[in-house]
N, C-alpha and C positions, 0 to 999 in steps of 0.2 A: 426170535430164536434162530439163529445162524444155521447151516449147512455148510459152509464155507471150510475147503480145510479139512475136509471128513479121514483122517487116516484110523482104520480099525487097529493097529497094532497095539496102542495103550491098553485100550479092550481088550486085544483077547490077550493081554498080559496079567491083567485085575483077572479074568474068570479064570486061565491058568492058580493063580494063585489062591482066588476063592474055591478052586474045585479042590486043590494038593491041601488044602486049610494054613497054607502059610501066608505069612504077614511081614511086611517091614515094619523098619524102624518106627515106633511112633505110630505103629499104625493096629489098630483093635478087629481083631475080628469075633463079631457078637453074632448069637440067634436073635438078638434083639434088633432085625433090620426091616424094615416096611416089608420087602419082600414082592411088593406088584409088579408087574414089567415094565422094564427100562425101557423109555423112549427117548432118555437124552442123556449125555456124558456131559461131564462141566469139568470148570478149571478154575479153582482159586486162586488171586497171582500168588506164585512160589509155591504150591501144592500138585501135589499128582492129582493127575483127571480121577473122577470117579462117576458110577452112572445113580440116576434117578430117573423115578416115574414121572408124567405132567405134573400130579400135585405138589410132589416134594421138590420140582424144579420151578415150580410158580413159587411156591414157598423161597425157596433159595433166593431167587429174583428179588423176591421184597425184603430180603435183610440185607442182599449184597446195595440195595437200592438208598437203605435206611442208615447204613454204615461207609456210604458211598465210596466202595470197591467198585473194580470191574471182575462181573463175572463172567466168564466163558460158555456160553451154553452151544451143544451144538447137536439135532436131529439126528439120532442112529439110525444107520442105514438101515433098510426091510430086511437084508440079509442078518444084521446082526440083531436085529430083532426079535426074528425068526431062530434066531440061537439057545431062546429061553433064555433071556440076561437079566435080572431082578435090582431091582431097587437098594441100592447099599444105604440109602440114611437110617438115620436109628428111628423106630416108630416115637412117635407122642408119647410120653407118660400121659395117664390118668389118675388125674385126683382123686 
């Protein structure tokens, strides 16, 4: 997982947006999100960044792997860390 490249602007435009509760186009905002702290922002090609915790950006890794995409991972800084920034994937369903 990269470091390479770290500009926080995309971030604090998501929490912006996650804090006012607004959303783009095509874009869903649930209670239904992991919710643990974000240690890494990713990039799907042609998608906006979005952030994840280690497990849901391990997870991400092995579908973009399995689908053979490239996906973007990149280390948030301590400072934005330290921001309280949460896990936007959706949790697991349970059978």
């Amino acid at each position: 997982m990269s470091n390479a490249g770290s500009n926080p602007a995309p971030v604090i435009n998501i929490i912006r947006r996650k804090r006012k509760g607004e959303k783009r186009e095509g874009e869903k905002m649930s209670d239904n999100k992991c919710g643990a702290p974000a240690m890494y922002r990713y990039t799907w090609p042609g998608k906006d960044e979005s952030l994840a915790c280690i497990t849901c950006a391990m997870k991400l890794q092995t579908v973009a792997a399995a689908i053979g995409l490239h996906l973007q991972i990149i280390k948030l800084s301590e400072e934005e860390m330290l921001n309280g920034l949460t896990c936007l994937q959706e949790k697991e369903k349970v059978k």
